[in-house]
C-alpha positions as CSV (number, residue, x, y, z in Angstrom):
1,X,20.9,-12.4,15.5
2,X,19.4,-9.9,13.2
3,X,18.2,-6.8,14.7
4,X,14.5,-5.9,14.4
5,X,14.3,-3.6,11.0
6,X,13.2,0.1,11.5
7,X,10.1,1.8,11.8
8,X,9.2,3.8,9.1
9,X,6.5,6.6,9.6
10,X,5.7,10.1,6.7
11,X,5.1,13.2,8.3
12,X,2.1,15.3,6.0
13,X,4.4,16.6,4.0
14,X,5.8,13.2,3.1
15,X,2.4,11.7,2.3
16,X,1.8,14.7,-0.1
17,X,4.9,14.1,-1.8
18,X,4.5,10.8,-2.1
19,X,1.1,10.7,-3.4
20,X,1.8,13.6,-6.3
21,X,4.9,11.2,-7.0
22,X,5.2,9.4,-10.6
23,X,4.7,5.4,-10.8
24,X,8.4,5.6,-11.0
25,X,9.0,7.5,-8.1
26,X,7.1,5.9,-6.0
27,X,8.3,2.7,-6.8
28,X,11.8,4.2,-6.4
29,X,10.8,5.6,-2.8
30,X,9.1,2.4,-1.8
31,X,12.0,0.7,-3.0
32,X,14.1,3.2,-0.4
33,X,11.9,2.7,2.1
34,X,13.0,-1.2,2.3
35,X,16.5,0.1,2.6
36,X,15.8,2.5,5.5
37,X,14.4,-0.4,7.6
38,X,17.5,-2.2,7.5
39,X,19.9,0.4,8.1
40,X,19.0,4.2,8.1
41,X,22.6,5.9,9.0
42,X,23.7,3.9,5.2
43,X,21.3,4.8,2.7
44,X,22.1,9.3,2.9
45,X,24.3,11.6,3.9
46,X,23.7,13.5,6.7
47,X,22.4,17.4,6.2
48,X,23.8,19.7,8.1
49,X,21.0,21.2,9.8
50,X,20.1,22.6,13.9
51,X,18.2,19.8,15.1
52,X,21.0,17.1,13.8
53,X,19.8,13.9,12.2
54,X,18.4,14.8,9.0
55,X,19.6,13.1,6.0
56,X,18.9,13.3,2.3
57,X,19.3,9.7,0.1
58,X,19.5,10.7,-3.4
59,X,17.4,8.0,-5.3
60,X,17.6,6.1,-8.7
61,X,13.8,5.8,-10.7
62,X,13.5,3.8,-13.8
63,X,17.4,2.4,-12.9
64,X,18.9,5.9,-13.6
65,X,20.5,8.6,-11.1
66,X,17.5,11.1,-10.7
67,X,16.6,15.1,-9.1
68,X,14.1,12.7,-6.8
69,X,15.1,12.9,-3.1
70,X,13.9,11.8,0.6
71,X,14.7,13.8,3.2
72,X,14.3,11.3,6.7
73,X,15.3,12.2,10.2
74,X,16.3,9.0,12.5
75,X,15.7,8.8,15.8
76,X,17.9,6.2,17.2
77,X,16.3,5.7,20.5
78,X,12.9,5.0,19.5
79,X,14.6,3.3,16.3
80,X,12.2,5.1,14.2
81,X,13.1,7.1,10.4
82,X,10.4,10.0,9.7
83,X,10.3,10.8,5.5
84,X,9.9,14.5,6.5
85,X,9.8,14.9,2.2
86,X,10.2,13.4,-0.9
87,X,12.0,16.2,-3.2
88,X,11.0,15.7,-7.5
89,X,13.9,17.6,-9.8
90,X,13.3,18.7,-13.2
């Protein structure tokens, strides 16, 4: 049996980032975002920060390695992943 996909949720700061986003980006985090629902832990590496379970997924736009982003925290017991931001490089 499957297991019931993630909830995803953006804190402000994600909302923001994704709204300033380019087409390409957003279709690139949108794109993520699919991923995250099926299995969080996979699609970053974890970032060593105090609270614990932040990670940062690095993401491809236009179907080339990019400077764009996410930065999610999971929460395994409420099975939800927050985007706390989505990061745009040069």
């Amino acid at each position: 049996m499957t297991p019931a996909p993630w909830s995803i949720v953006y804190s402000e700061t994600g909302r923001a980032g994704l709204a300033t986003a380019t087409v390409a980006e957003r279709a690139a985090v949108l794109d993520f975002e699919k991923q995250l629902a099926r299995s969080p832990h996979e699609c970053g590496e974890l970032y060593p920060d105090p609270v614990g379970g932040l990670y940062t997924g690095l993401l491809e736009v236009g179907g080339v390695p990019a400077w764009t982003s996410v930065l999610y925290r999971v929460d395994d017991e409420a099975r939800e992943v927050l985007v706390v931001a989505i990061i745009s490089g040069p």
